[in-house]
N, C-alpha and C positions, 0 to 999 in steps of 0.2 A: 815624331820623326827620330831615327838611328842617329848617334853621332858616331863619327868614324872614329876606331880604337881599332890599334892593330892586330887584337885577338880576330876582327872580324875576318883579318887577311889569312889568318892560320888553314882553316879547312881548303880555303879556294889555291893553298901554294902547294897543300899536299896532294890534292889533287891533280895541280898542274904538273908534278915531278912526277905521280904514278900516269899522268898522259902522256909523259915523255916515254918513259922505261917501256909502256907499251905500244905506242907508238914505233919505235925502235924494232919491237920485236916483231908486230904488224908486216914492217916494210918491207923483215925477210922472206915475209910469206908471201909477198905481190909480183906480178908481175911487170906490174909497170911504176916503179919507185915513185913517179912525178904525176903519175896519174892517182896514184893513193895520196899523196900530199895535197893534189887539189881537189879530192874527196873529203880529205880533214878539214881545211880551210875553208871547205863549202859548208858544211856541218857548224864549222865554229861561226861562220857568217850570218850564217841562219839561226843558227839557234842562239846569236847575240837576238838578230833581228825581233824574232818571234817572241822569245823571252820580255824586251825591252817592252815591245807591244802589250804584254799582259802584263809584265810589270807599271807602268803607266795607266793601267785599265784599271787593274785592282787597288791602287794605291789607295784612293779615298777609303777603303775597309782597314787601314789603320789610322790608330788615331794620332793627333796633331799635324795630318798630313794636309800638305799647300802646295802646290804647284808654284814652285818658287825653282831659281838658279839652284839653289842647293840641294834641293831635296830630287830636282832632275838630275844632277850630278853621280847622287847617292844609288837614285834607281839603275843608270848607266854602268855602275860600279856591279850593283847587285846582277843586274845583266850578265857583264862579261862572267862574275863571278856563276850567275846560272847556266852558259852557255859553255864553263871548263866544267863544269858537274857534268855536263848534257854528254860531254867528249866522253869524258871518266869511264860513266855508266855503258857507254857505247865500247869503249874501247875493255871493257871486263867483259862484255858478253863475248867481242871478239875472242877474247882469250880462250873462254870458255866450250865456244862454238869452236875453237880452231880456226877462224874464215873471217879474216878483214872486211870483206864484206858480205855478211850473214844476212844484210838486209834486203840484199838481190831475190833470197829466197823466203821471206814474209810470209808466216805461217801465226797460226793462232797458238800455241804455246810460245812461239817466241815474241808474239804480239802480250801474250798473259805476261810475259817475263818482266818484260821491260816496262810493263804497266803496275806492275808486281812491286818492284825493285826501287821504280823511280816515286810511289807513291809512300810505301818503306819510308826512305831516304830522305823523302821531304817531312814526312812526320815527324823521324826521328830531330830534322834539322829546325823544324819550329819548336819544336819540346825546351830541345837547346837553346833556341835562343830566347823563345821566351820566359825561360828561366834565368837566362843574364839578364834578362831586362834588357835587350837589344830593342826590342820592339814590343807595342801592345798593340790589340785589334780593339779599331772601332767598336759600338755598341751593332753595326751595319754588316760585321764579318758573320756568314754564317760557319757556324761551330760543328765540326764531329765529337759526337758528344767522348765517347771511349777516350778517346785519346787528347779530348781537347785542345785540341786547334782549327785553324782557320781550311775551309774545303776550295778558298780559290791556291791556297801556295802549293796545298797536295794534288788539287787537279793539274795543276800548272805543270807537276814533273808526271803526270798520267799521260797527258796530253801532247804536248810541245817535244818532246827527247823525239819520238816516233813521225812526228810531222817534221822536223828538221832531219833526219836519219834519209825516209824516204825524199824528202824535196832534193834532197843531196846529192842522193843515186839516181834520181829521174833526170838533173842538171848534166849528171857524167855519164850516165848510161850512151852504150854507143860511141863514147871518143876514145876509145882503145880495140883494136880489132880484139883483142881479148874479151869484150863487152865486160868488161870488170868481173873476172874470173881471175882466181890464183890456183 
């Protein structure tokens, strides 16, 4: 199990400050200011939720892990920490797309994208960290061999960004006569 050292807080604060800045600039583009904030907050709800779920699922594939007070604590941490990554990733495509909500219109390249980016990013971030020695995988994780690491953390951001994105806009669709158009 992780013991908590504040480099782990480093990626998840820079993140949270590039999900302000674009967030910010999202809002200009909406038409209903309060209706995009309760699209954020359903995204960040959910993709605690979802997150939390496979994180608890997959834990036993690292090793020294015990379902104990603390090491639920760490997972609940890691959560919130996967579900401001979930915003990040969602709020760069925004950018990119022009359209706060890009996911109204769900299409297979922007489905490739995000499955693209998010699977990236989680390789990139087990590389990282298990080269701090943050974490080891059980002898129970299975392995991509290329890039050696664990195939449930990189499904986890293939997966979950896109079920939390859509669950999100399904929740709000229809409570703005705009049906979430900007």
């Amino acid at each position: 199990m992780i013991d908590l050292t504040p480099k782990l807080f480093i990626a998840p604060t820079i993140a949270l400050a590039i999900v302000g800045v674009c967030y910010v600039y999202n809002l200009q583009k909406t038409i209903s200011k309060l209706l995009f904030g309760k699209f954020m907050v359903a995204m960040l709800g959910i993709g605690f939720a979802v997150n939390f779920v496979w994180e608890t699922s997959h834990a036993p594939l690292y090793q020294g892990h015990r379902y104990t007070i603390n090491s639920i604590s760490i997972l609940t941490l890691a959560s919130v920490a996967d579900a401001i990554m979930l915003i990040l990733l969602y709020s760069i495509v925004s950018l990119i797309l022009k359209d706060p909500y890009w996911v109204r219109r769900l299409s297979v390249p922007r489905i490739l994208c995000v499955v693209l980016v998010g699977g990236t990013g989680a390789v990139v971030s087990e590389v990282l960290h298990i080269q701090a020695g943050d974490w080891t995988y059980a002898t129970t994780m299975p392995i991509i061999p290329v890039a050696n690491v664990g195939i449930s953390p990189v499904l986890q951001f293939m997966i979950l960004p896109l079920l939390a994105y859509w669950v999100s806009y399904i929740l709000l669709k229809g409570k703005s006569d705009s049906n979430l158009t900007s």
